[in-house]
C-alpha positions in Angstrom: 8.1 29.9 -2.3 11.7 29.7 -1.3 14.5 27.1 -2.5 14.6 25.9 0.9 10.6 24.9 0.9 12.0 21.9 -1.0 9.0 21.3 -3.0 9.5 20.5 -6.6 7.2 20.4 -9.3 7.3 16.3 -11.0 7.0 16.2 -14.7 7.7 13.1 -16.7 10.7 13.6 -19.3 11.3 9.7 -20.4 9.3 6.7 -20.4 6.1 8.2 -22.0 4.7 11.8 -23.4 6.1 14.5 -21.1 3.8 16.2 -19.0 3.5 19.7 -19.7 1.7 21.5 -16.8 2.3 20.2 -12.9 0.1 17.4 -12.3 1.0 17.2 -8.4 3.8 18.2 -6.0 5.6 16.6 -3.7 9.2 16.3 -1.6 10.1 13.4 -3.6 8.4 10.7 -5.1 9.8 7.1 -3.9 12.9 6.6 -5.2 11.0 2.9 -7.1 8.4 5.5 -8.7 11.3 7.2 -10.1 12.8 4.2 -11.2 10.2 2.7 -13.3 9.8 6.6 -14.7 12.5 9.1 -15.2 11.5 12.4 -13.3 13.0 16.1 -13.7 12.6 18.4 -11.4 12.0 22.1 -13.0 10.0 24.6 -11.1 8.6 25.2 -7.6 4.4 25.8 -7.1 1.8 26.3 -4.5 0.0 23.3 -2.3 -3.8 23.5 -3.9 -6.6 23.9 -2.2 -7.9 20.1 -2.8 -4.8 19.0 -1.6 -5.0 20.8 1.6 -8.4 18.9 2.1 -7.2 15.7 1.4 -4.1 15.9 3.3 -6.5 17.4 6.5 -9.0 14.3 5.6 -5.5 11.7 6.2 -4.8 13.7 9.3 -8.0 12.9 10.7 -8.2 9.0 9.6 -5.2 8.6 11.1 -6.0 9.8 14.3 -9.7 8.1 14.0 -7.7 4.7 13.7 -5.4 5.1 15.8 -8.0 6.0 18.6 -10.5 3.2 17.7 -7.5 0.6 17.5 -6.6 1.8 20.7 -10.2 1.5 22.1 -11.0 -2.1 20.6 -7.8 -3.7 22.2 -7.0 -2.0 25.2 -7.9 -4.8 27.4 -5.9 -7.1 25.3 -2.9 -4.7 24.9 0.7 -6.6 24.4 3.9 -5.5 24.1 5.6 -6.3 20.9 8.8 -8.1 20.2 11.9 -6.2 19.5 12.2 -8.5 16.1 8.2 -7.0 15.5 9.9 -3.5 15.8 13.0 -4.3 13.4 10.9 -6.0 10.8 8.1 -2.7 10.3 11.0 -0.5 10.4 13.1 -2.2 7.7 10.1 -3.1 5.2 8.6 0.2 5.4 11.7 1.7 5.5 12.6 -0.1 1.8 8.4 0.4 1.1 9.3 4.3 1.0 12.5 3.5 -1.4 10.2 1.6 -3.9 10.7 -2.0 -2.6 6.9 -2.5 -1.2 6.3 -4.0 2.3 3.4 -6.5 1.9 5.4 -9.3 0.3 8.6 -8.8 2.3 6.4 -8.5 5.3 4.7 -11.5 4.3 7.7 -14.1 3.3 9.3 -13.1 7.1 6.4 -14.1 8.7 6.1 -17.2 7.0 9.9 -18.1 7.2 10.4 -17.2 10.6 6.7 -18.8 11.5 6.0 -15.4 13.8 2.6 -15.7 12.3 0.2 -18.3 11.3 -0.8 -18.0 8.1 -4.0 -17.0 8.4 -3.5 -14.2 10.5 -1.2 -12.9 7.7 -3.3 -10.7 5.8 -5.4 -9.0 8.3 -2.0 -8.7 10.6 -0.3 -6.5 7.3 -3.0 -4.5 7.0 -3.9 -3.3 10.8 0.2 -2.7 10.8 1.0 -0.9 8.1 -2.1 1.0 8.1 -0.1 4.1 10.3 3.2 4.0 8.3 1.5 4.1 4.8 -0.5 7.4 5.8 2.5 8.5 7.1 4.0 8.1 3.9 0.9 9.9 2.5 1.2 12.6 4.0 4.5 13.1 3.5 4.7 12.2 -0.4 1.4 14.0 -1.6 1.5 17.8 -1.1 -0.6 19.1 -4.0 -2.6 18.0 -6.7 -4.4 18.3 -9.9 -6.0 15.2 -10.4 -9.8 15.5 -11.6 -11.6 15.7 -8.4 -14.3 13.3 -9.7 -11.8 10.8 -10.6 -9.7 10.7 -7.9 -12.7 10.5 -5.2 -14.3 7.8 -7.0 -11.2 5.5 -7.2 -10.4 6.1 -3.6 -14.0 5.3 -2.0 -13.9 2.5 -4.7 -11.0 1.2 -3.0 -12.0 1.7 0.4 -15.3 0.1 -0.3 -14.2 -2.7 -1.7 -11.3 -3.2 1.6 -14.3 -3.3 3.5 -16.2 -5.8 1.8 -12.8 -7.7 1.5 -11.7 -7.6 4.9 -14.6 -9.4 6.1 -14.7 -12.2 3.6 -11.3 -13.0 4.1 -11.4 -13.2 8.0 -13.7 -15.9 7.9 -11.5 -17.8 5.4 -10.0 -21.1 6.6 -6.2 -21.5 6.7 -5.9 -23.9 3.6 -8.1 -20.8 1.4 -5.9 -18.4 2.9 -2.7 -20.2 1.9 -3.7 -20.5 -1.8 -4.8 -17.5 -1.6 -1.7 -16.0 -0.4 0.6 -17.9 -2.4 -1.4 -16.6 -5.7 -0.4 -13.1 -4.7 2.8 -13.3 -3.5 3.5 -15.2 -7.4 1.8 -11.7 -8.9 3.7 -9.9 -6.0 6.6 -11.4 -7.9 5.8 -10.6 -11.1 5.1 -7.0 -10.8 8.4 -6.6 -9.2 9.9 -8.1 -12.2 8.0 -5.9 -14.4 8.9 -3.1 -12.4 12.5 -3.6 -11.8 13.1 -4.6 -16.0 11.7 -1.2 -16.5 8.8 -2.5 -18.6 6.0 -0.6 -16.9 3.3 0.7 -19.5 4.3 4.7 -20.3 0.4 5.5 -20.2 -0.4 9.1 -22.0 -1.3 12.6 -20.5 -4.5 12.5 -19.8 -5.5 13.5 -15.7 -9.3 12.7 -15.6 -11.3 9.7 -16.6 -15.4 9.8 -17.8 -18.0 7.6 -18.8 -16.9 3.6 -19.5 -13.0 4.1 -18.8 -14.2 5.8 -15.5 -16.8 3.3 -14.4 -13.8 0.8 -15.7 -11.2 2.0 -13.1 -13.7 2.6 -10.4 -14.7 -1.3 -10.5 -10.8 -2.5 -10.6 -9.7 -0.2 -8.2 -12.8 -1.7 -5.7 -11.3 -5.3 -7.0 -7.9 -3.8 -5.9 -8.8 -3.2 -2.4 -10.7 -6.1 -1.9 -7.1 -7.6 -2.7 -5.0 -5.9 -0.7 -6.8 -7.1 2.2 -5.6 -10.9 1.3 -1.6 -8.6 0.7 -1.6 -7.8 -2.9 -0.2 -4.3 -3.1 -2.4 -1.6 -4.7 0.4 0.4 -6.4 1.4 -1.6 -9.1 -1.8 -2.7 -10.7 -3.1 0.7 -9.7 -0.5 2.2 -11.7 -0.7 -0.2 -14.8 -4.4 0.5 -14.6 -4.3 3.7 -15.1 -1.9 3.8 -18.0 -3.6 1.3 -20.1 -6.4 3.8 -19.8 -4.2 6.7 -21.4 -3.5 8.6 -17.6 -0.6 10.3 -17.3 1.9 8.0 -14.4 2.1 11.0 -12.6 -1.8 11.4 -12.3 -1.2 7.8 -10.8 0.7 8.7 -7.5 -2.1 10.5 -5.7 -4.9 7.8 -6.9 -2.6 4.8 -5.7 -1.3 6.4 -2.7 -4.8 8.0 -1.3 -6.3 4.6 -1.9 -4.0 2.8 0.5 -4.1 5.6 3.2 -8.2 5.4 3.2 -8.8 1.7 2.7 -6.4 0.1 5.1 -7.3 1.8 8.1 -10.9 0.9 6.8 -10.2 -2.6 6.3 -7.6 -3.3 9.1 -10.7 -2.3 11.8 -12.5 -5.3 10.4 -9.8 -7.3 10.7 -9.3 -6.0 14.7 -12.8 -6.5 15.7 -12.4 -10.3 13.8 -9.4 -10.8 15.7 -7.9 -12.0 13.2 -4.9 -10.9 13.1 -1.5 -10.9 15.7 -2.0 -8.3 17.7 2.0 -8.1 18.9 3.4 -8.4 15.3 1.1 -5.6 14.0 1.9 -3.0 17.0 5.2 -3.9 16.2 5.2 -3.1 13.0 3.5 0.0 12.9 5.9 1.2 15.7 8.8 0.3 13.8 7.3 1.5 10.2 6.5 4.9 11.5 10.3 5.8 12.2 11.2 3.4 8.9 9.6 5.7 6.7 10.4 8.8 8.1 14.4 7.6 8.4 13.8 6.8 4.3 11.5 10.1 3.5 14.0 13.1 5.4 17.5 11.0 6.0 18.6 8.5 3.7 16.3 9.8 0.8 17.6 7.4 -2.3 20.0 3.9 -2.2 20.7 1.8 -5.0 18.0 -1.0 -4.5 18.3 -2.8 -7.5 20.1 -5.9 -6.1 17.5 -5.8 -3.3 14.7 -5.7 -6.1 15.8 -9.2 -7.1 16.7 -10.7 -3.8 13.0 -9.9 -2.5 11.6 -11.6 -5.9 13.7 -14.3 -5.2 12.7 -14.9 -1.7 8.5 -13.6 -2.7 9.3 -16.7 -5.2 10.0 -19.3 -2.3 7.9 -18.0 -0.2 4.7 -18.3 -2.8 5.9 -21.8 -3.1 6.1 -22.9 0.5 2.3 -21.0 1.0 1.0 -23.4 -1.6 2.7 -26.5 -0.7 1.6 -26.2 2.8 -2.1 -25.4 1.0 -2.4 -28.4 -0.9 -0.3 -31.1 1.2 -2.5 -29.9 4.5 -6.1 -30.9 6.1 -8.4 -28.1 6.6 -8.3 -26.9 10.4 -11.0 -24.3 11.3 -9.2 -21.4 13.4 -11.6 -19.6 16.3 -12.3 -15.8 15.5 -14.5 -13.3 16.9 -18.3 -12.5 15.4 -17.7 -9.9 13.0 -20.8 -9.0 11.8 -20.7 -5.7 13.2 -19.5 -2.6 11.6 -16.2 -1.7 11.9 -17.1 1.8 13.2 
């Protein structure tokens, strides 16, 4: 494979035990993995064969979601707002350099009141579901990661979006607001973590077995359940597996595939709910799309470290304004469609 091909193979060289074989390759990890760990970039090796699988696997979930989204609101179709359009492309835009999009996503909505707050979660998950399996496939282009391992902690994920998604849209819009506010605060504090550079340096290890598997299977199923009320899976995906002695590397394709399988998993059940803004997510996934692809091939790195602590800052007020409005409101039942059914 030639210079031009462009793919590099990732080892860790600071920040924990280097990584002595090629535990996946990519273009370029986002530029906040890179951050948090220091990443050479020696020689150039082959897509896998498990890779090509997976990758074909995100192609067609994609295009499954995209047709069933398509099919469950095409009698309600609305065009989105221009500001809907700006806002994906400029969180998932700074999601690809390392920023994340759920809390940013999250304190616009509630400072600009586009959405009501209980419509918050399931709207971030039907609208970044596209851009985040763009990023997916764009990020993840081989892999050694112990099949066993990786499959379990993705369909553990997935699982438990779909068990989550359908407890929080029948939440009322006080329970939503403490809930919300509770994440944004750990939103927050990962951030912090992240940004100080404080992340755990994990070991080398690139499969899990017996207790520490069944362990991370069971988090990871709490972790999707979670991101359906918009707590991001990356960063507790990624402490997770370093407090289990993984390598951080070995972390990219768990945290990454989970995402790109569960949300198009759980943001169905939020469609068929209606429980979500159906203008606000279009609007975002048709902005994120271009966002991430304008960050992955054009503008490839910035320095985002005074954004790191602007977005805390505002995650901060914003987590304070959800729970104030949670505990100084009455409880007001919100209509929503039967969702009993399977998402399908």
């Amino acid at each position: 494979m030639d210079e031009g091909a462009k793919l590099k193979t990732f080892r860790l060289v600071s920040g924990a035990p280097a990584v002595r074989s090629a535990l996946f390759v990519c273009r370029r990890p986002p530029a906040g993995y890179r951050a948090a760990y220091k990443i050479d970039l020696p020689a150039v090796v082959a897509v896998n064969t498990s890779t090509r699988i997976l990758l074909a696997t995100l192609v067609a979930v994609a295009a499954w979601y995209g047709w069933r989204w398509l099919a469950l609101e095409r009698a309600r179709a609305e065009r989105p707002r221009a500001g809907d359009l700006l806002l994906g492309f400029v969180t998932d835009f700074f999601d690809t350099l390392g920023i994340g999009c759920f809390a940013p996503t999250t304190a616009a909505f509630k400072l600009l009141r586009r959405v009501p707050d209980e419509q918050i979660p399931g709207t971030l998950n039907v609208g970044h579901a596209l851009p985040t399996l763009t990023a997916a496939l764009i990020f993840i282009a081989a892999i050694t990661v112990d099949p066993i391992t990786l499959i379990a902690m993705i369909v553990a994920s997935v699982l438990g979006a779909w068990y989550g998604a359908g407890v929080v849209a029948r939440l009322p819009r006080r329970a939503i607001q403490l809930s919300m506010g509770a994440a944004l605060l750990l939103a927050a504090v990962l951030l912090l973590v992240s940004t100080l550079k404080k992340m755990p340096a994990g070991g080398e290890a690139t499969a899990l077995a017996g207790a520490p598997l069944a362990f991370a299977v069971s988090v990871n199923f709490v972790l999707g359940a979670l991101m359906t009320l918009g707590v991001g899976l990356y960063a507790p995906c990624l402490v997770l597996v370093c407090l289990l002695g993984m390598s951080p590397l070995t972390a990219f394709p768990i945290m990454m595939g989970s995402c790109a399988f569960l949300m198009p998993v759980g943001g169905l059940r939020f469609i068929r709910a209606g429980a979500y803004s159906r203008r606000a997510a279009l609007g975002l996934a048709l902005g994120g799309v271009p966002g991430v692809l304008v960050a992955a091939y054009i503008v490839k790195s910035l320095p985002v470290t005074w954004l790191r602590w602007l977005v805390i800052a505002v995650v901060l007020y914003t987590a304070a304004l959800m729970l104030f409005a949670a505990l100084s409101a009455r409880e007001t039942p919100r209509p929503r469609r039967a969702i009993d059914r399977q998402s399908g």
